[in-house]
DSSP file (Angstrom, degrees, kcal/mol; ACC not computed):
  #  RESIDUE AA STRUCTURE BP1 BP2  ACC     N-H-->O    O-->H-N    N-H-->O    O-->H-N    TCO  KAPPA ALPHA  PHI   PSI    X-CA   Y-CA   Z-CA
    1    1 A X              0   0    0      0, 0.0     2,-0.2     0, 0.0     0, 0.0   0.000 360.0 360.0 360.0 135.5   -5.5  -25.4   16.7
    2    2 A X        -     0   0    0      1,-0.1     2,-0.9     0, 0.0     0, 0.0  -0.591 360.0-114.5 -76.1 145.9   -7.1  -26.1   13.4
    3    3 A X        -     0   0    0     -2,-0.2     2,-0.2     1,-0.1    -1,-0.1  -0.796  30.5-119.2 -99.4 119.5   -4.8  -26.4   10.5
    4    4 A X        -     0   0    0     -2,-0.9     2,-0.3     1,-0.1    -1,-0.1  -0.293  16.6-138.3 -43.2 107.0   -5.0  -23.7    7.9
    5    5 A X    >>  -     0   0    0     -2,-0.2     4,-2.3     1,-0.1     3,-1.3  -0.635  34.7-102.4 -68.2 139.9   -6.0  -24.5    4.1
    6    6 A X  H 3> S+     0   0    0     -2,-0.3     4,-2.0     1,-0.3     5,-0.1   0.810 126.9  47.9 -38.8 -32.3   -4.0  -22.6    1.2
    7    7 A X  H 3> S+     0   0    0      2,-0.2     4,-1.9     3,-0.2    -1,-0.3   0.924 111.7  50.6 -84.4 -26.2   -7.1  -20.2    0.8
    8    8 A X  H X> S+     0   0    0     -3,-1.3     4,-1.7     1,-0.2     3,-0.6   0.995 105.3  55.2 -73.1 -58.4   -7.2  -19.7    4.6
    9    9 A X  H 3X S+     0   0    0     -4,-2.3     4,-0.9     1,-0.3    -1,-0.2   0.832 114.2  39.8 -49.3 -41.1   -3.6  -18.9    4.7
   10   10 A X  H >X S+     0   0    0     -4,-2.0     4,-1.0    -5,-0.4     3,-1.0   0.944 108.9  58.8 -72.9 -30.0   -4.2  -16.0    1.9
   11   11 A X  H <X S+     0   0    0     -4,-1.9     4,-2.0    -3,-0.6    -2,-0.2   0.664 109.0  49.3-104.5 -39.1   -7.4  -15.0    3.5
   12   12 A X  H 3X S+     0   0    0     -4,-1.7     4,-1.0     1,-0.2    -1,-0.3   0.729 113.8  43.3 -41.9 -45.2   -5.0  -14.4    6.7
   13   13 A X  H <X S+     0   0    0     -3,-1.0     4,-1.4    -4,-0.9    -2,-0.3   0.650 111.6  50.1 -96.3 -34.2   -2.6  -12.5    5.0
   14   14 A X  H  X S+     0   0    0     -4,-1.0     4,-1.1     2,-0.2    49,-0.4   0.989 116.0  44.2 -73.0 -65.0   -4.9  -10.3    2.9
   15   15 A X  H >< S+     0   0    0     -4,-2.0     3,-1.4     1,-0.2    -2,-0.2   0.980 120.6  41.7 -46.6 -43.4   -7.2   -9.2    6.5
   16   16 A X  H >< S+     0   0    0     -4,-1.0     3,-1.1     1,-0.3    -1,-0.2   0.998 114.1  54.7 -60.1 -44.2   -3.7   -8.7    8.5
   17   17 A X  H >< S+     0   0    0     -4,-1.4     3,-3.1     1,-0.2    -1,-0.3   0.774  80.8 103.2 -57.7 -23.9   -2.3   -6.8    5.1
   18   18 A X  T << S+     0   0    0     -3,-1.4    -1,-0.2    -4,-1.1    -2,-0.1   0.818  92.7  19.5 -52.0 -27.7   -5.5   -4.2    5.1
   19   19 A X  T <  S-     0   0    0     -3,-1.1    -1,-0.3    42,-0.0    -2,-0.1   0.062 130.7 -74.0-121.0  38.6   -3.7   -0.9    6.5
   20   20 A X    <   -     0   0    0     -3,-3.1     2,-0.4    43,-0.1    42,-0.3   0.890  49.6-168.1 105.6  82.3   -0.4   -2.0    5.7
   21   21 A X  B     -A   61   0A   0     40,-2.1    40,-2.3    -4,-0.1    -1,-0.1  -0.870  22.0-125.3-120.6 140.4    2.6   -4.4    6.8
   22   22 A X     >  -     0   0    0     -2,-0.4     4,-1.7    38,-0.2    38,-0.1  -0.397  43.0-109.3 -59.9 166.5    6.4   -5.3    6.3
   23   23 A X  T  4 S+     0   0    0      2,-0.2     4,-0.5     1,-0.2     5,-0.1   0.441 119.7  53.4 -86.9  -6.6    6.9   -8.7    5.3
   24   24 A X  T >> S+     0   0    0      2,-0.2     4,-3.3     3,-0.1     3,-0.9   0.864 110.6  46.1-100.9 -42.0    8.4   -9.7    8.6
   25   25 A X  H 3> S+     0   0    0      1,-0.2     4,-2.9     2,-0.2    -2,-0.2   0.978 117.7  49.8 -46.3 -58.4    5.2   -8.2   10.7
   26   26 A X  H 3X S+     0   0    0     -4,-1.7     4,-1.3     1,-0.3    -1,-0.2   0.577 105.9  52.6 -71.9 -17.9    3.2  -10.1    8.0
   27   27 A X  H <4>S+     0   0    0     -3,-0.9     5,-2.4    -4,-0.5    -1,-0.3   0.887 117.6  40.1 -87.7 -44.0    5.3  -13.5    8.4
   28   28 A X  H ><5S+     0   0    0     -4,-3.3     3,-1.4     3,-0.2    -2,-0.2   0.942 111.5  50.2 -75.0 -27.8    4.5  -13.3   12.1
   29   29 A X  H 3<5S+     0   0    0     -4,-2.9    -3,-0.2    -5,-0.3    -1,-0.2   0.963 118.3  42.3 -46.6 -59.7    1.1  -12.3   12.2
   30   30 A X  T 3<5S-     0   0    0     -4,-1.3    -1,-0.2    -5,-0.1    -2,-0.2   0.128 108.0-125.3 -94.5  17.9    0.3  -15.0    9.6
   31   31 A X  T < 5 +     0   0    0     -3,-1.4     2,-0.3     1,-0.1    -3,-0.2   0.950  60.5 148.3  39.4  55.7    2.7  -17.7   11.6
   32   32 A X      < -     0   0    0     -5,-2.4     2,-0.2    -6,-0.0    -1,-0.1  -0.836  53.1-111.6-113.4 174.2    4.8  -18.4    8.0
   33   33 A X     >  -     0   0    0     -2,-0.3     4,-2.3     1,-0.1     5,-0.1  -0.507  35.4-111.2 -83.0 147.4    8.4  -19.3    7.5
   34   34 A X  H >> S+     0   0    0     -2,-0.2     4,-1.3     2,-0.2     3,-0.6   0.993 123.3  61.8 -42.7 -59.9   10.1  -16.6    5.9
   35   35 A X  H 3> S+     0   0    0      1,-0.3     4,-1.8     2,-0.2     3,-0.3   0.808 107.5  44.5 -26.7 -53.6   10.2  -19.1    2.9
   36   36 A X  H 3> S+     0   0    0      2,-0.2     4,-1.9     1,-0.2    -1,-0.3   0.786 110.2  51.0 -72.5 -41.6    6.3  -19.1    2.7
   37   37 A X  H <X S+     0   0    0     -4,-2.3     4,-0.7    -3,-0.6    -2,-0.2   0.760 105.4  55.4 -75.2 -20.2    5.9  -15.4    3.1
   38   38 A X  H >X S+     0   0    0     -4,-1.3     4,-1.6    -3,-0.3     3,-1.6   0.974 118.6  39.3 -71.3 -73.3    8.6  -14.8    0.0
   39   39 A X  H 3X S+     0   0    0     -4,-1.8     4,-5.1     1,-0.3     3,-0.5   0.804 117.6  48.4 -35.2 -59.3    5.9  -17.4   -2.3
   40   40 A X  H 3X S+     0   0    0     -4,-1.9     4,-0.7     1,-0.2    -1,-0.3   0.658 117.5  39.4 -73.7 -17.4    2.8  -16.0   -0.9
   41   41 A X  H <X S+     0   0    0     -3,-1.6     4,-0.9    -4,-0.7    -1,-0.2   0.749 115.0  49.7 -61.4 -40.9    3.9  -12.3   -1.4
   42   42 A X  H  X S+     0   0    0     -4,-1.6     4,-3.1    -3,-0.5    -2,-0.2   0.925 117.8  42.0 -81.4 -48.5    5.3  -12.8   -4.6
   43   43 A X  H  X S+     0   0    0     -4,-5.1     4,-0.5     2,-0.2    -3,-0.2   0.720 115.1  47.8 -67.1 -12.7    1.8  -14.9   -5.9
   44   44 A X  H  X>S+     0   0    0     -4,-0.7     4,-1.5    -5,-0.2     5,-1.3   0.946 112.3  49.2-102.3 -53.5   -0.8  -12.6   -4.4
   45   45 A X  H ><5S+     0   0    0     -4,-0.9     3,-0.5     3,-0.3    -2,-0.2   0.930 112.0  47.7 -20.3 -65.7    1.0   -9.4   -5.8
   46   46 A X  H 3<5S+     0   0    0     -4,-3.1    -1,-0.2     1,-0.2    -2,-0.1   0.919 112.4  49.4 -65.4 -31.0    1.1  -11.0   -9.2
   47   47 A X  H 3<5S-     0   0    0     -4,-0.5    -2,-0.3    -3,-0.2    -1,-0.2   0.916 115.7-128.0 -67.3 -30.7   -2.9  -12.0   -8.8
   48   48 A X  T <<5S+     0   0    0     -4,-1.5    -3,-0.3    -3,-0.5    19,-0.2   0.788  80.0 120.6  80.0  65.2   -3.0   -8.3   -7.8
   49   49 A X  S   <S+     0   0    0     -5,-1.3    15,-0.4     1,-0.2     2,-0.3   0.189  78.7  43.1-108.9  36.0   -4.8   -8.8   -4.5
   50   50 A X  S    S-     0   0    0     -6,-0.3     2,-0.3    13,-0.2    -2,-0.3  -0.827  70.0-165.2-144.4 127.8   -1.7   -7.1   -2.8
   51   51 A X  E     -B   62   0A   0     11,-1.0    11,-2.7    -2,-0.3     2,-0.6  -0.910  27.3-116.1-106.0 142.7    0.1   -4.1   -4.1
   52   52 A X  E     -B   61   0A   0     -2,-0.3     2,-0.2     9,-0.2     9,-0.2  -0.947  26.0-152.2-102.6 101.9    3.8   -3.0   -2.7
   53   53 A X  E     -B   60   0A   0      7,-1.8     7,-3.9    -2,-0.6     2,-0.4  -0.608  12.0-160.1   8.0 101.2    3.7    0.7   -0.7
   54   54 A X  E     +B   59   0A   0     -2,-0.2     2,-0.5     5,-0.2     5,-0.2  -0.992  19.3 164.8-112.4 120.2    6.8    2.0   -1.1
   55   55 A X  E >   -B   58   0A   0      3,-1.6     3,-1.5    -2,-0.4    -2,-0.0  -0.965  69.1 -27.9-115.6 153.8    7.8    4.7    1.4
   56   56 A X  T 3  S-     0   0    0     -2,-0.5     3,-0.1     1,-0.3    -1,-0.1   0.662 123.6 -47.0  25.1  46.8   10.9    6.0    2.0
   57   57 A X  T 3  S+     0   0    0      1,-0.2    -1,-0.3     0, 0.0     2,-0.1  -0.067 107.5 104.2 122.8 -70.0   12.6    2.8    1.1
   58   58 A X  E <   - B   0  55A   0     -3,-1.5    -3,-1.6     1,-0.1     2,-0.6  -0.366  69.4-118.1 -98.7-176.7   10.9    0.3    2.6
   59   59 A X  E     - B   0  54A   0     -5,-0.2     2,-0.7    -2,-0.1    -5,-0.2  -0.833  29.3-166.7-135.2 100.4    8.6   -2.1    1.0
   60   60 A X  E     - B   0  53A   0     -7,-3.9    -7,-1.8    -2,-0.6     2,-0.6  -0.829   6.7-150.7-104.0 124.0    4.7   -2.2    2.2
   61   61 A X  E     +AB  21  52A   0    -40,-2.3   -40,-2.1    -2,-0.7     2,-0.2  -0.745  19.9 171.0 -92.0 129.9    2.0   -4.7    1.5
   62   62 A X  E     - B   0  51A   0    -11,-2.7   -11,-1.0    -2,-0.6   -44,-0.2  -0.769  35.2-101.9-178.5 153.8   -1.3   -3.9    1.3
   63   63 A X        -     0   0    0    -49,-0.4   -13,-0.2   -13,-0.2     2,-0.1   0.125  35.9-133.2 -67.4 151.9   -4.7   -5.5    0.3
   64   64 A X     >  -     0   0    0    -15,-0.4     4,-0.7   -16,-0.1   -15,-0.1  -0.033  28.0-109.2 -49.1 159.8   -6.2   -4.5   -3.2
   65   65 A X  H  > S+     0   0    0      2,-0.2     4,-1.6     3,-0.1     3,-0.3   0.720 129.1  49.1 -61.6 -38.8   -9.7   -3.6   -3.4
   66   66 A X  H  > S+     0   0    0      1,-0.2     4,-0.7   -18,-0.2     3,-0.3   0.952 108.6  55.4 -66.5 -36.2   -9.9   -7.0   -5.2
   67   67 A X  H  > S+     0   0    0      2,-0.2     4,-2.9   -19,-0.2    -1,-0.2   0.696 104.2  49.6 -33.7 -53.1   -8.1   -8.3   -2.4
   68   68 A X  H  X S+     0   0    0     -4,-0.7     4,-2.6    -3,-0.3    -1,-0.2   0.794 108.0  60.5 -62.9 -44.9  -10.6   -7.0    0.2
   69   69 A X  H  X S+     0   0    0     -4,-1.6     4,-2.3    -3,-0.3    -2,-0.2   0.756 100.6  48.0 -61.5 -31.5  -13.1   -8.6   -2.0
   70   70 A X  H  X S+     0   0    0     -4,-0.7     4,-2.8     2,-0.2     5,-0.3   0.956 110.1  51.9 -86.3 -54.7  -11.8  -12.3   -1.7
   71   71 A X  H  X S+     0   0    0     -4,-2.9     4,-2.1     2,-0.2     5,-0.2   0.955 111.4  52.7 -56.1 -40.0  -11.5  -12.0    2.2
   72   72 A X  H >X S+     0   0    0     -4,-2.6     4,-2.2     1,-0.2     3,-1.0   0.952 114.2  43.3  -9.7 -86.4  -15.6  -10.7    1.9
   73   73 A X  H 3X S+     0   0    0     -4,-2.3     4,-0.6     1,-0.3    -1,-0.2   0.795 110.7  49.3 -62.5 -32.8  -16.2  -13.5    0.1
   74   74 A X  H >X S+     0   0    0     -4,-2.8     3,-2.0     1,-0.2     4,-1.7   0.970 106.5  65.3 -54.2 -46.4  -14.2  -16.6    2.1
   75   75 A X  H <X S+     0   0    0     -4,-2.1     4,-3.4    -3,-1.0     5,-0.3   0.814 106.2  34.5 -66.4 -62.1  -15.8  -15.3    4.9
   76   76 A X  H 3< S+     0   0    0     -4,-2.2    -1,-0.4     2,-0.2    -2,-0.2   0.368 112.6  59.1 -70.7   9.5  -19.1  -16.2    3.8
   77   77 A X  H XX S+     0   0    0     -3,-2.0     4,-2.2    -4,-0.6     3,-0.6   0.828 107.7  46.0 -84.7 -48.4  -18.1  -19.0    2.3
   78   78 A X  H 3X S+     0   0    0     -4,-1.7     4,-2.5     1,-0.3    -2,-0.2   0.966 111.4  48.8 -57.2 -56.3  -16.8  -20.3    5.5
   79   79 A X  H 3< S+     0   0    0     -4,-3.4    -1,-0.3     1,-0.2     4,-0.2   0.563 110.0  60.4 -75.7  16.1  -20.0  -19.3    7.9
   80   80 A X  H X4 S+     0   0    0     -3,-0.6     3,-1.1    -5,-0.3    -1,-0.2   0.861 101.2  47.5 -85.0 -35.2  -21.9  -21.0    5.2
   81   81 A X  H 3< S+     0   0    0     -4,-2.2    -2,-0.2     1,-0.2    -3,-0.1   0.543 110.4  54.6 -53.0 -28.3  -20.2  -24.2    5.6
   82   82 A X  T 3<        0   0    0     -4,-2.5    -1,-0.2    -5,-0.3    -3,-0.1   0.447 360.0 360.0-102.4  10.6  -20.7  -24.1    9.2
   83   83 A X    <         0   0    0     -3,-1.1    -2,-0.2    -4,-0.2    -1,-0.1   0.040 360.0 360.0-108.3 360.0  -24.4  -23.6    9.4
């Protein structure tokens, strides 16, 4: 298994985050420690490429349009680096 860089670790979080998660779906989907999903919630919210989807209570992440834009753009950053 390749080990994940800090932008690959948002870039995870953002795609899984695109129709909506809890933090606990979002900690397993994206294999973090609870501890790591608190930081990376609390810093991509304050970048705004996450906004918190409140229904009935509970507390939903999901990706920004700006948000959407940075996984775009890793994406092709990455297959550029590998041709």
């Amino acid at each position: 298994m390749e080990r994940r860089d800090r932008l690959g670790i948002i870039a995870d979080i953002l795609d899984i985050a695109k129709d909506g998660v809890k933090k606990t779906e979002m900690m397993y989907k994206a294999n973090l420690s609870f501890k790591q999903a608190q930081d990376y919630s609390k810093a991509l919210t304050s970048c705004k490429l996450l906004y918190v989807n409140g229904n009935d209570g509970s507390v939903v992440y999901q990706t920004s349009e700006k948000g959407n834009e940075f996984v775009k753009r890793h994406r092709n950053l990455k297959g550029f680096l590998k041709a």
